[in-house]
C-alpha positions as CSV (number, residue, x, y, z in Angstrom):
1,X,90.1,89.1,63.3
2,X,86.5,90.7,63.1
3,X,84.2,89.3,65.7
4,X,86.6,87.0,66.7
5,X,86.6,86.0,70.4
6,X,89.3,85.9,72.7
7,X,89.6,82.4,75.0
8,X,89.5,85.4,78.4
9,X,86.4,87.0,76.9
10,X,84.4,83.4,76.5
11,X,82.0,83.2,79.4
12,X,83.3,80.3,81.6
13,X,86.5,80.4,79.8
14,X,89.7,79.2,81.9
15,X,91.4,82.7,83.3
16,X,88.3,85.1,82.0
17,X,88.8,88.3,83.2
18,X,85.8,90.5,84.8
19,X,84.6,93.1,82.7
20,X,86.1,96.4,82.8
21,X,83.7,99.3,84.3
22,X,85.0,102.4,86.2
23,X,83.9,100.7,89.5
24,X,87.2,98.3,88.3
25,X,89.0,100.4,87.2
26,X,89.9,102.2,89.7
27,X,89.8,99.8,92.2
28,X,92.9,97.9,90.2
29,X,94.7,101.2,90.1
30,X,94.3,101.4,94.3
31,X,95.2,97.7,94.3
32,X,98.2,98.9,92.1
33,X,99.3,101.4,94.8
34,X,98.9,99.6,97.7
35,X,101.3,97.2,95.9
36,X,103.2,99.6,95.7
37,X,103.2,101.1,99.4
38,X,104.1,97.3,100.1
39,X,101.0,96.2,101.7
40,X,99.9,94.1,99.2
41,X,101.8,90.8,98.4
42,X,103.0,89.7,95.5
43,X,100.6,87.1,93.3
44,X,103.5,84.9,92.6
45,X,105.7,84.5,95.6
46,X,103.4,85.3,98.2
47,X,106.0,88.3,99.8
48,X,105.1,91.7,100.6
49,X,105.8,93.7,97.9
50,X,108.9,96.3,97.5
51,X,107.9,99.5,98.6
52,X,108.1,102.2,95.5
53,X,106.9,105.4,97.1
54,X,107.2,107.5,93.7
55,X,105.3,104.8,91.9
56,X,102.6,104.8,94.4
57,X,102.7,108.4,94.3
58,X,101.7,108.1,90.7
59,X,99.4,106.0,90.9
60,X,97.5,108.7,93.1
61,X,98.1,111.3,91.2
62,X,96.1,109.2,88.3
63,X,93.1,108.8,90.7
64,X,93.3,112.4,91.6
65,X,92.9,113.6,88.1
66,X,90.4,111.0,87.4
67,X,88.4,112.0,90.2
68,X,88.5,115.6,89.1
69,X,88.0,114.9,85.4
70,X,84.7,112.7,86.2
71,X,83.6,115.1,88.6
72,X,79.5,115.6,88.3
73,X,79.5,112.4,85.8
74,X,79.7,109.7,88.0
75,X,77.2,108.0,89.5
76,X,77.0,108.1,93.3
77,X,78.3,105.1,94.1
78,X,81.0,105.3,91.9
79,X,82.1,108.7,93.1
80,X,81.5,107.5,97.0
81,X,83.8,104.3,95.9
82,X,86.5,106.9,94.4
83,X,86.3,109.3,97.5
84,X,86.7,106.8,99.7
85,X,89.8,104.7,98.3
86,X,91.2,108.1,97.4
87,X,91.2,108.8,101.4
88,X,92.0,105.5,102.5
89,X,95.6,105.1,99.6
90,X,96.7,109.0,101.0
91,X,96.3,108.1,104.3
92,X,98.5,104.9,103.7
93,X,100.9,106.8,102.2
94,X,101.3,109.4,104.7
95,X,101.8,106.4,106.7
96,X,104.5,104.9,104.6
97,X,106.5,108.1,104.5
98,X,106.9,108.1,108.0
99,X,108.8,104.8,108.1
């Protein structure tokens, strides 16, 4: 194992996968709720996701407590880019529970 390389960490490599900072991080867990509010579709199929208000609800929640755990360590973009899909996933929410 050791230094080994994985074929997704090889620059170039078929199906390499962006490195992971907290700018993409959270941005996959907003992408993971707005799966889950159903307006994102499905990579597969195409089709609109099932809507899964608790799981979307979660996935909030997780932001949330990242945002208030990072709070004063973040840089200002990141903290802007956190505020702001923060604002944006709640206010789709809100949106789906009135459906």
């Amino acid at each position: 194992m050791g230094n080994e390389e994985r074929p997704s960490e090889k620059p170039g490599a078929e199906g390499a996968l962006p490195a992971i900072d907290f700018s993409t991080f959270i941005l996959s867990l907003s992408t993971s709720a707005l799966f889950h509010l159903g307006l994102i579709p499905e990579a597969q199929s195409g089709k609109a996701g099932e809507r899964n208000l608790p799981l979307a609800r979660q996935t909030i929640d997780i932001l949330e407590i990242l945002e208030t755990k990072t709070r004063g360590n973040l840089d200002p973009e990141e903290a802007k880019l956190l505020e702001s899909l923060l604002f944006e996933i709640r206010m789709r929410f809100v949106e789906a529970n009135r459906r």
